[in-house]
Backbone as a printed PyTorch tensor [residue, N CA C, xyz], in Angstrom:
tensor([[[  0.8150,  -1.1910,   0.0000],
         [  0.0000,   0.0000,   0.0000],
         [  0.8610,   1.2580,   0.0000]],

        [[  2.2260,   1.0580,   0.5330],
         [  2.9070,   1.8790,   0.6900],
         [  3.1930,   2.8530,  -1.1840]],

        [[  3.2730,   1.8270,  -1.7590],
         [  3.2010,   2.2550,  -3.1480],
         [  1.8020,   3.6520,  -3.4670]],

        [[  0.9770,   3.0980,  -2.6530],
         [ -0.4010,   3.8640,  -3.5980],
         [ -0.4080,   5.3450,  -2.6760]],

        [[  0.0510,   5.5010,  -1.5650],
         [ -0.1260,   5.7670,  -0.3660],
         [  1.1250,   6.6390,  -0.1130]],

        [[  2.4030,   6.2220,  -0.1810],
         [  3.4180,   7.6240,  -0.1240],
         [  3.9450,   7.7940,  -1.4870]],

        [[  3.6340,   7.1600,  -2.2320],
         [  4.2850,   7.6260,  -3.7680],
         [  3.1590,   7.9900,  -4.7010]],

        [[  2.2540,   7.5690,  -4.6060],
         [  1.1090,   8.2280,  -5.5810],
         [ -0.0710,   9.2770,  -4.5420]],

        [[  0.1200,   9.4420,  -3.2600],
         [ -0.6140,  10.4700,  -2.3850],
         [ -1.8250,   9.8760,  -2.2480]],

        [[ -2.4510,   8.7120,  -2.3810],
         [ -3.8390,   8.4810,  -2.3190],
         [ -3.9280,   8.6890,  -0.0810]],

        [[ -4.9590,   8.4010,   0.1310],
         [ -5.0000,   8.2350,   1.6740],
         [ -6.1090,   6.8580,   2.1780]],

        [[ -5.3780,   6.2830,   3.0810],
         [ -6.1620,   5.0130,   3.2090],
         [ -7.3440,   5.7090,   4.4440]],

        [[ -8.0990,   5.2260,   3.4740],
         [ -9.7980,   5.5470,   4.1380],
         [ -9.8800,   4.0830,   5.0460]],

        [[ -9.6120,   3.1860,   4.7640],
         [-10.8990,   1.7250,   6.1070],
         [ -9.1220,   0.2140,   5.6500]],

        [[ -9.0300,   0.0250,   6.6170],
         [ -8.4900,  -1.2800,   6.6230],
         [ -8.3280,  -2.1870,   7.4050]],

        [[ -9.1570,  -3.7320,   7.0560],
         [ -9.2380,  -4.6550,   7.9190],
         [ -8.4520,  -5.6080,   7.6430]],

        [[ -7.7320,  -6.3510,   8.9390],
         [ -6.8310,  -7.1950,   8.8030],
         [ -7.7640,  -8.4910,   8.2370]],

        [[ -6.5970,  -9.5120,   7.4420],
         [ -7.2280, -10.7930,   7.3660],
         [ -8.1060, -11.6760,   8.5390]],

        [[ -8.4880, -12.1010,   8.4060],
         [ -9.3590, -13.3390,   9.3650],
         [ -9.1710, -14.5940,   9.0840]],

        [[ -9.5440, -15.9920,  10.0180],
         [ -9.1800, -17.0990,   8.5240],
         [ -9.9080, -17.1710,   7.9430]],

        [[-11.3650, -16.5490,   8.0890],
         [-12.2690, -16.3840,   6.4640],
         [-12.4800, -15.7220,   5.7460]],

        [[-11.6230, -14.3840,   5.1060],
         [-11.5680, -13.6880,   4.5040],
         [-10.2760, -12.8580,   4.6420]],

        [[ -9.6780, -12.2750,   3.4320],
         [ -8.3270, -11.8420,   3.2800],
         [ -8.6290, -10.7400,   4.0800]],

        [[ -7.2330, -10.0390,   3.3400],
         [ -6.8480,  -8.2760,   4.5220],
         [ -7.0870,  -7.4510,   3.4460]],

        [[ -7.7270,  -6.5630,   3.1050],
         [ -8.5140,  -5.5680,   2.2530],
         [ -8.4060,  -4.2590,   2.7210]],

        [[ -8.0150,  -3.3240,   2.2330],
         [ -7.5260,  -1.6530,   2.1410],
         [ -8.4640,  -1.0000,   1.2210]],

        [[ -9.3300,   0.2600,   1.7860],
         [ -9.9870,   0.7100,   0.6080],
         [ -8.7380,   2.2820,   0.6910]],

        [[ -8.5830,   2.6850,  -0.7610],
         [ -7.8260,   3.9690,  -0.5610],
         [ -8.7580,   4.9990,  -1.2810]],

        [[ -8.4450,   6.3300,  -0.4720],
         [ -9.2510,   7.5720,  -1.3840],
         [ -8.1490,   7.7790,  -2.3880]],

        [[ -8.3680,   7.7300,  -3.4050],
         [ -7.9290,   8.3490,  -4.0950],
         [ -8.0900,   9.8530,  -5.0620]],

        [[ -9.1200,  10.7690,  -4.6900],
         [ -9.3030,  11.1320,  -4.7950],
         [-10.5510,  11.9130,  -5.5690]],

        [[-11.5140,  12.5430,  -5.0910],
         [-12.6960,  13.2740,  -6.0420],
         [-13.5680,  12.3470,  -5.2300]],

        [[-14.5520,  11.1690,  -5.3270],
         [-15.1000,  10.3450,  -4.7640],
         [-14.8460,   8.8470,  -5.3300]],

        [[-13.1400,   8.7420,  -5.6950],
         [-12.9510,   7.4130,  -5.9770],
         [-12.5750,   6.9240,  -5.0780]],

        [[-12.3760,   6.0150,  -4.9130],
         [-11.4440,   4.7270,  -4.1780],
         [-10.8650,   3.7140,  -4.8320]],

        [[ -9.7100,   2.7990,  -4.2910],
         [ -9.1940,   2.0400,  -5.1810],
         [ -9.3340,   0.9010,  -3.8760]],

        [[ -9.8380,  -0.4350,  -3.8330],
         [ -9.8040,  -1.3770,  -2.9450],
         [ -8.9680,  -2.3960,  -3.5440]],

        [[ -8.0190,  -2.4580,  -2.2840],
         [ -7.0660,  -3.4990,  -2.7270],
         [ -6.8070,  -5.1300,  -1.3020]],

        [[ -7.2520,  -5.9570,  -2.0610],
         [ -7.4320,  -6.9370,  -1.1790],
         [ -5.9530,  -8.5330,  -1.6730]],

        [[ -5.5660,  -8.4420,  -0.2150],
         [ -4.9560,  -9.6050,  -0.2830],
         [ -4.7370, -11.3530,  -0.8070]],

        [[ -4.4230, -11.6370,  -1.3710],
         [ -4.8620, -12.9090,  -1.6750],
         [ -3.3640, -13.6910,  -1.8010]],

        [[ -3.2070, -14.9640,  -1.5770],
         [ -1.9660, -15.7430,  -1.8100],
         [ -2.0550, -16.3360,  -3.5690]],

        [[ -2.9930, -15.7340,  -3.9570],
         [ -3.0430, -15.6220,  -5.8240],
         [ -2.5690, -14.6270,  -6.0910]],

        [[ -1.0420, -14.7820,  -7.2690],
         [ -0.6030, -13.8860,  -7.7070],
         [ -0.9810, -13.1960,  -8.5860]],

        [[ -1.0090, -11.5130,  -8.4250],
         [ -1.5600, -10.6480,  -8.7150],
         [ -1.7370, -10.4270, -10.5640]],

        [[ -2.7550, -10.1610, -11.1550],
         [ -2.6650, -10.4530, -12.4750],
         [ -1.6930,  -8.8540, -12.8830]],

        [[ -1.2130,  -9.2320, -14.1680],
         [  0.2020,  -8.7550, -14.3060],
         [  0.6090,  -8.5620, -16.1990]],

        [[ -0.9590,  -8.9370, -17.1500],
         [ -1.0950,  -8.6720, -18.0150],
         [ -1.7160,  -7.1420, -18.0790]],

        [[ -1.4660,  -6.4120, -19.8050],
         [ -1.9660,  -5.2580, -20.3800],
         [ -3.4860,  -5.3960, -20.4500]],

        [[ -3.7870,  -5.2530, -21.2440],
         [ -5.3590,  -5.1500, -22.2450],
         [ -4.6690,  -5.2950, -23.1660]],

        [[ -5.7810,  -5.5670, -24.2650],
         [ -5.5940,  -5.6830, -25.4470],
         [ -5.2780,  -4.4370, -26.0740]],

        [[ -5.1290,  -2.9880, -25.5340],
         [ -4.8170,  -2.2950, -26.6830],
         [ -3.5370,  -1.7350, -25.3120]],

        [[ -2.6410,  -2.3200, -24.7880],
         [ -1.4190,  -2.1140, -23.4580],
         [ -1.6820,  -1.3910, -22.6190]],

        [[ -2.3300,  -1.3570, -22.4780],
         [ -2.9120,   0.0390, -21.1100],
         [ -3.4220,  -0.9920, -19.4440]],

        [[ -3.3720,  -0.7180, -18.8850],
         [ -3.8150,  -1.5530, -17.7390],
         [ -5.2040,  -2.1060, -17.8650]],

        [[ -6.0510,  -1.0900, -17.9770],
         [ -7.6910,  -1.5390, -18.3790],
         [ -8.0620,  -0.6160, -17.0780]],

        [[ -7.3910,   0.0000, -16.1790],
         [ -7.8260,   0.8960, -15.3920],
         [ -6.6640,   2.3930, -14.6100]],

        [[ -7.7720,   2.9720, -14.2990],
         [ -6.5080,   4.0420, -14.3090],
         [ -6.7120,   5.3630, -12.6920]],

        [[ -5.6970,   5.5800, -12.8390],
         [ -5.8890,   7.1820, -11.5230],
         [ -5.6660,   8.3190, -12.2990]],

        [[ -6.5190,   9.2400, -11.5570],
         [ -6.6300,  10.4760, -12.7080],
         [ -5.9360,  11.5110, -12.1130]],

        [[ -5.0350,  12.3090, -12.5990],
         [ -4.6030,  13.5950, -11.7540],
         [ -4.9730,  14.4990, -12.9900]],

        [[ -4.9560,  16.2980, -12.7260],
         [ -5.4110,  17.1510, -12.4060],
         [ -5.4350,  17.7590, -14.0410]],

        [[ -4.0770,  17.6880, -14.1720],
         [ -3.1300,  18.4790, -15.2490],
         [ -1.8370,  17.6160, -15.6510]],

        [[ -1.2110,  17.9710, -17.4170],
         [ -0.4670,  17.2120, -17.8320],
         [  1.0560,  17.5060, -16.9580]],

        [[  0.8970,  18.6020, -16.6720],
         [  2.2850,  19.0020, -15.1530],
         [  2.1230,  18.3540, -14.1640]],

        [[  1.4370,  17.6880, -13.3130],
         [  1.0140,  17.2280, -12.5510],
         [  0.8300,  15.3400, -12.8890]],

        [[  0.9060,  15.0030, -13.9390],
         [  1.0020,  13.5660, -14.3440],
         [  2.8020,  13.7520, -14.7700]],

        [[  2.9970,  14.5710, -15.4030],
         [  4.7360,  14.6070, -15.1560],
         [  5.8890,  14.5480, -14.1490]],

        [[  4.9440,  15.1910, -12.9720],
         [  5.5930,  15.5210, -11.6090],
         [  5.2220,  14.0010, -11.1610]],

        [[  4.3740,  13.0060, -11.4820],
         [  3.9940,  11.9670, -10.5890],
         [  5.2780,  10.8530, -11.5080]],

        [[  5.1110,  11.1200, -12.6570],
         [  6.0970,  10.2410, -13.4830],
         [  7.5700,  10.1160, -12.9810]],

        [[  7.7780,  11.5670, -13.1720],
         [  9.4870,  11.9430, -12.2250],
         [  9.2270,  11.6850, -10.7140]],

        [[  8.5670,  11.2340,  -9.6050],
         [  8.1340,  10.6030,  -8.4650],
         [  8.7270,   9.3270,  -8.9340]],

        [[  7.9450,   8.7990,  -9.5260],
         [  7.9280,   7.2060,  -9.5190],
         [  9.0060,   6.5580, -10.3960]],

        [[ 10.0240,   7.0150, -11.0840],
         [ 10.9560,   6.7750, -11.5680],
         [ 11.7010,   6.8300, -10.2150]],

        [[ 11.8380,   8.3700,  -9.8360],
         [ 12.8750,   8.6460,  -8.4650],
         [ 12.7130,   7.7360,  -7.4010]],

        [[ 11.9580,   7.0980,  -7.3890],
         [ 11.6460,   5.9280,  -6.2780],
         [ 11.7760,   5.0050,  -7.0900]],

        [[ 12.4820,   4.4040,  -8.6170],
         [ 13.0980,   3.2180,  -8.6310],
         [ 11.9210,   2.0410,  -9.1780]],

        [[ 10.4740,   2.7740,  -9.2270],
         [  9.8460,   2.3600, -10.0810],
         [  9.4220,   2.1370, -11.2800]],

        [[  9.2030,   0.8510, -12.0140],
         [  9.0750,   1.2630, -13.6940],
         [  8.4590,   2.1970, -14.4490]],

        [[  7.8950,   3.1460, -15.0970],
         [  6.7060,   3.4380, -15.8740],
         [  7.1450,   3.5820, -16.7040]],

        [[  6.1040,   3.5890, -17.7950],
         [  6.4130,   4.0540, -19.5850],
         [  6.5830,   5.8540, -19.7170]],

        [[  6.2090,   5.4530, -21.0180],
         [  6.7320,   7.2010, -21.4390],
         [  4.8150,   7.7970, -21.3060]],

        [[  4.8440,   8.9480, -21.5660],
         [  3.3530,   9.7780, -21.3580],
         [  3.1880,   9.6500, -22.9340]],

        [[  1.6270,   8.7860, -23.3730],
         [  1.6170,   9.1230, -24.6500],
         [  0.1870,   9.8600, -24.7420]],

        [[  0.0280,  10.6870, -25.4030],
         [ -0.6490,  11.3920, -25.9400],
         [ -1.9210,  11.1070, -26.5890]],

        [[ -3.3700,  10.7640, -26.1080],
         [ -4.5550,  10.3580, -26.9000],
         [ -5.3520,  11.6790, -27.1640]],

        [[ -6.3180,  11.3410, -27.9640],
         [ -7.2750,  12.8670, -28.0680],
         [ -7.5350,  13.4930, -27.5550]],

        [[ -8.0330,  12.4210, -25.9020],
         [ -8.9100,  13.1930, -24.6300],
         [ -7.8830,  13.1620, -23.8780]],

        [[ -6.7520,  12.4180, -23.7750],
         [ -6.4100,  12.9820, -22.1350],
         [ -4.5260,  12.3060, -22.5580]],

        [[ -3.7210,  12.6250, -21.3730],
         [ -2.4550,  12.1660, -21.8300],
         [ -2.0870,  10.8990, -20.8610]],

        [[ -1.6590,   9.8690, -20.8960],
         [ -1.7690,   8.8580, -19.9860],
         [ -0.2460,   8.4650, -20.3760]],

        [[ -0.0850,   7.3510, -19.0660],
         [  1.3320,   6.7900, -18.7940],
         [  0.6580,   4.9160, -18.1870]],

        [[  1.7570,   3.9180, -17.8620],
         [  1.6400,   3.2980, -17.1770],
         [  2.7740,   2.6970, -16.6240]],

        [[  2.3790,   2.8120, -15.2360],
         [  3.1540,   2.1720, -14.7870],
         [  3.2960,   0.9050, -14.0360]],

        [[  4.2310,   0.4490, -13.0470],
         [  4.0790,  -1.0320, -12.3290],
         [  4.1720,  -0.9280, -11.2170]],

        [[  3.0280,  -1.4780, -10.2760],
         [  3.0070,  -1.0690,  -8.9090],
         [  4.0050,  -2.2550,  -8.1810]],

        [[  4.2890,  -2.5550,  -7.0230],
         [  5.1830,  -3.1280,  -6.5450],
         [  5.2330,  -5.0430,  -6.6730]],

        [[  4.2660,  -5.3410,  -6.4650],
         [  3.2930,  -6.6380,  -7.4770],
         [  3.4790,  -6.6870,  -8.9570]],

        [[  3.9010,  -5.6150,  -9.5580],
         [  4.0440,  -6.0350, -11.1740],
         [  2.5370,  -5.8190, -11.3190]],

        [[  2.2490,  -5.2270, -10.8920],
         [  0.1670,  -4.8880, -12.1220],
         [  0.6840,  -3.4130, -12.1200]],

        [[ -0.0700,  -3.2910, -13.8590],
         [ -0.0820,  -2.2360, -14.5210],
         [ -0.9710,  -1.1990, -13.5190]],

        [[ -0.9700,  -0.2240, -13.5560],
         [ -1.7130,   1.2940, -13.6080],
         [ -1.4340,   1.9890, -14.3620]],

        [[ -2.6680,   2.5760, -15.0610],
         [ -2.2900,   3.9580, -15.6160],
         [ -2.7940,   4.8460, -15.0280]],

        [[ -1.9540,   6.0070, -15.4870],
         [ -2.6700,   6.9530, -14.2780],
         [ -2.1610,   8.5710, -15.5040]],

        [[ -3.5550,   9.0510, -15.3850],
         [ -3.8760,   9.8640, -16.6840],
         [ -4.7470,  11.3720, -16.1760]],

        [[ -4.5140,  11.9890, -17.1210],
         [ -4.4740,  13.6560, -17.0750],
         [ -5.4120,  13.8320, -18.2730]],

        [[ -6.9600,  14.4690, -18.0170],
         [ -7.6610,  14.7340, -19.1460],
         [ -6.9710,  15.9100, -19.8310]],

        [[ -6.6110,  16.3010, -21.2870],
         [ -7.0490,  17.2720, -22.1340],
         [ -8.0530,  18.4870, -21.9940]],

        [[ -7.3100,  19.7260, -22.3390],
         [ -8.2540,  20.6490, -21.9820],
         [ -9.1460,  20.3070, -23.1170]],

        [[-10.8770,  20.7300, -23.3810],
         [-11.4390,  20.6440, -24.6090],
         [-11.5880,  21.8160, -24.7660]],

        [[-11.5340,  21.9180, -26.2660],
         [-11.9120,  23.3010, -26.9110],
         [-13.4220,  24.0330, -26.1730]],

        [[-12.6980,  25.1570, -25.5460],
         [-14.5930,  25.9990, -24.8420],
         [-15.6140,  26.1440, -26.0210]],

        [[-16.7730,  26.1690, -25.6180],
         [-18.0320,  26.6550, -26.7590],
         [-18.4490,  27.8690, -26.1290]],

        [[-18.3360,  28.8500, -27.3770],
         [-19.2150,  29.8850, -26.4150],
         [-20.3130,  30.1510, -25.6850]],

        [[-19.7370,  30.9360, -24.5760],
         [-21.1600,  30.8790, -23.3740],
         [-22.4760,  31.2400, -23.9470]],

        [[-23.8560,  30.6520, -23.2870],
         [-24.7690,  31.3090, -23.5300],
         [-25.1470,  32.6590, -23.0420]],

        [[-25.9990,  33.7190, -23.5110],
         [-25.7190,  34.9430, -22.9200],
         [-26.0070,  35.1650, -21.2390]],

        [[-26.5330,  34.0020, -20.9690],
         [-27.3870,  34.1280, -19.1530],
         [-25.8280,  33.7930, -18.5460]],

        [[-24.7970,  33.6530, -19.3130],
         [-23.9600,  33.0180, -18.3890],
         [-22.9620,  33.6690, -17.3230]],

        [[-22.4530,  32.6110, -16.2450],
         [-22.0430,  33.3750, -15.2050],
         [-20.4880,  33.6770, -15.9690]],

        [[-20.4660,  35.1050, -14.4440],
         [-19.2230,  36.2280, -15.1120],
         [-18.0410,  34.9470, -14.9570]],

        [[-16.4880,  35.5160, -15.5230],
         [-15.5540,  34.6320, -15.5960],
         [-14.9270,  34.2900, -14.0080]],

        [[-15.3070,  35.5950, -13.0500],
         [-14.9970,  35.3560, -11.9070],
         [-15.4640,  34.2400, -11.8610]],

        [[-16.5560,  33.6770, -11.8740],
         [-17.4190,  32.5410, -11.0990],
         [-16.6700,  31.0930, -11.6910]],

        [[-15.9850,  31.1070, -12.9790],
         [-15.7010,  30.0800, -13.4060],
         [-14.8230,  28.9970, -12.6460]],

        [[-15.2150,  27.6530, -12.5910],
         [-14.3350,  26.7980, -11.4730],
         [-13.1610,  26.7480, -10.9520]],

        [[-12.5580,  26.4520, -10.1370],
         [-11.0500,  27.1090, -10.0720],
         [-10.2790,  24.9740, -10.5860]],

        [[ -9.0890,  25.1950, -10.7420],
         [ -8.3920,  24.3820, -11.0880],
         [ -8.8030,  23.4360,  -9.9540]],

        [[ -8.3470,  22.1980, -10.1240],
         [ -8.2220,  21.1090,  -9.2610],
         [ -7.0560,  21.2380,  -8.0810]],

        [[ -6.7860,  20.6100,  -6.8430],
         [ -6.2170,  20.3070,  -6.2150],
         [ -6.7590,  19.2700,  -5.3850]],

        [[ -5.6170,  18.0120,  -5.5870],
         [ -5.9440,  16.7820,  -5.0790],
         [ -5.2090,  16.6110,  -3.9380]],

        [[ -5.1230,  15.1660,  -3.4660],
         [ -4.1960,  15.0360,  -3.0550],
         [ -2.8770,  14.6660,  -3.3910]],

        [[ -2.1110,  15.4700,  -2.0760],
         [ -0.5820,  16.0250,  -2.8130],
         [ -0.3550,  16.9350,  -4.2070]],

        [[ -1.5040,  17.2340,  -4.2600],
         [ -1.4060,  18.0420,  -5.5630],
         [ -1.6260,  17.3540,  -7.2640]],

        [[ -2.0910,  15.8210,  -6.7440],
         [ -1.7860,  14.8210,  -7.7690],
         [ -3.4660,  14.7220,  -8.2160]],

        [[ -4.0890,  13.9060,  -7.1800],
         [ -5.1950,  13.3530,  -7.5380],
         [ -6.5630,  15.0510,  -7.8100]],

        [[ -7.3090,  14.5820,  -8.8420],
         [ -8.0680,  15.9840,  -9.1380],
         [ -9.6940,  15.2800,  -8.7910]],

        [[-10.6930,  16.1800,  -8.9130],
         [-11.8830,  15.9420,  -8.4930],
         [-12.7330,  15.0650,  -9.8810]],

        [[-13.5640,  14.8290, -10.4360],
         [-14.2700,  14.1000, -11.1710],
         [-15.0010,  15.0580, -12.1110]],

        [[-14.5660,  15.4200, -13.2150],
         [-15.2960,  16.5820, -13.9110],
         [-16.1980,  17.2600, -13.7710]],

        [[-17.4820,  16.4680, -12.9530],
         [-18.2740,  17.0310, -12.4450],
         [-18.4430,  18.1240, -11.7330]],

        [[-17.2330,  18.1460, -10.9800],
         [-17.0970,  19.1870,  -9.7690],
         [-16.6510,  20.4980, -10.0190]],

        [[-16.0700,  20.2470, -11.5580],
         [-15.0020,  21.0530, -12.0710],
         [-16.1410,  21.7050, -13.0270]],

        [[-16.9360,  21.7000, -13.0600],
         [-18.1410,  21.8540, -14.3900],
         [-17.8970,  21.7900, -15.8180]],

        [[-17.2230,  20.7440, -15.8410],
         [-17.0970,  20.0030, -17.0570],
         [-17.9910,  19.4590, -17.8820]]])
């Protein structure tokens, strides 16, 4: 957990130790109203891509500065990740958590604005940027009025 937790900033919300009838399970905030639950098992952890190399799931931070700053993190701590490649909507990376399973962990694209309708609020009012945790994790577009 230490991986998700001092190197990617998430914060562990609930964790119960194993029992002998059920493993040891960690839910983490990761930020906006996600969580990432990660549960123990003596089955080794799956450790394939997807079919198009991407993990098949991902953590979102804020801004493409802010998925750079997490990249140069997780190298500096000796961890693998790929390079940041570039899709339409957003810029993504992946990397390998301490188990060898993929994450990606990705930065939406600004989209081109449409102009306001005329009722609309002044620019003061417009949302302010994200701040997650550690500065990494961002809120869920929603919040952002996306």
């Amino acid at each position: 957990m230490e991986y998700y937790t001092g190197l990617l900033g998430a914060a562990l919300a609930f964790e119960r130790a194993a029992t002998p009838s059920d493993p040891r399970i960690a839910v983490l905030d990761v930020g906006g109203d996600d969580h990432l639950m990660i549960v123990e098992t003596a089955t080794p952890p799956a450790t394939d891509l997807d079919p198009l190399s991407q993990a098949g799931w991902g953590l979102r931070v804020g801004t493409h500065a802010q998925l750079c700053a997490v990249r140069e993190d997780i190298l500096g701590a000796g961890w693998p990740v790929g390079e940041i490649v570039t899709l339409p909507t957003q810029w993504t990376m992946t990397a390998r958590d301490p188990d060898g399973r993929p994450v990606d962990v990705r930065a939406h694209r600004p989209r081109a604005a449409s102009p306001p309708p005329e009722s609309a609020a002044k620019a003061d009012d417009a949302p302010v940027a994200p701040v997650g945790l550690h500065d990494h994790f961002a809120p869920p577009p929603e919040e952002l009025g996306e």
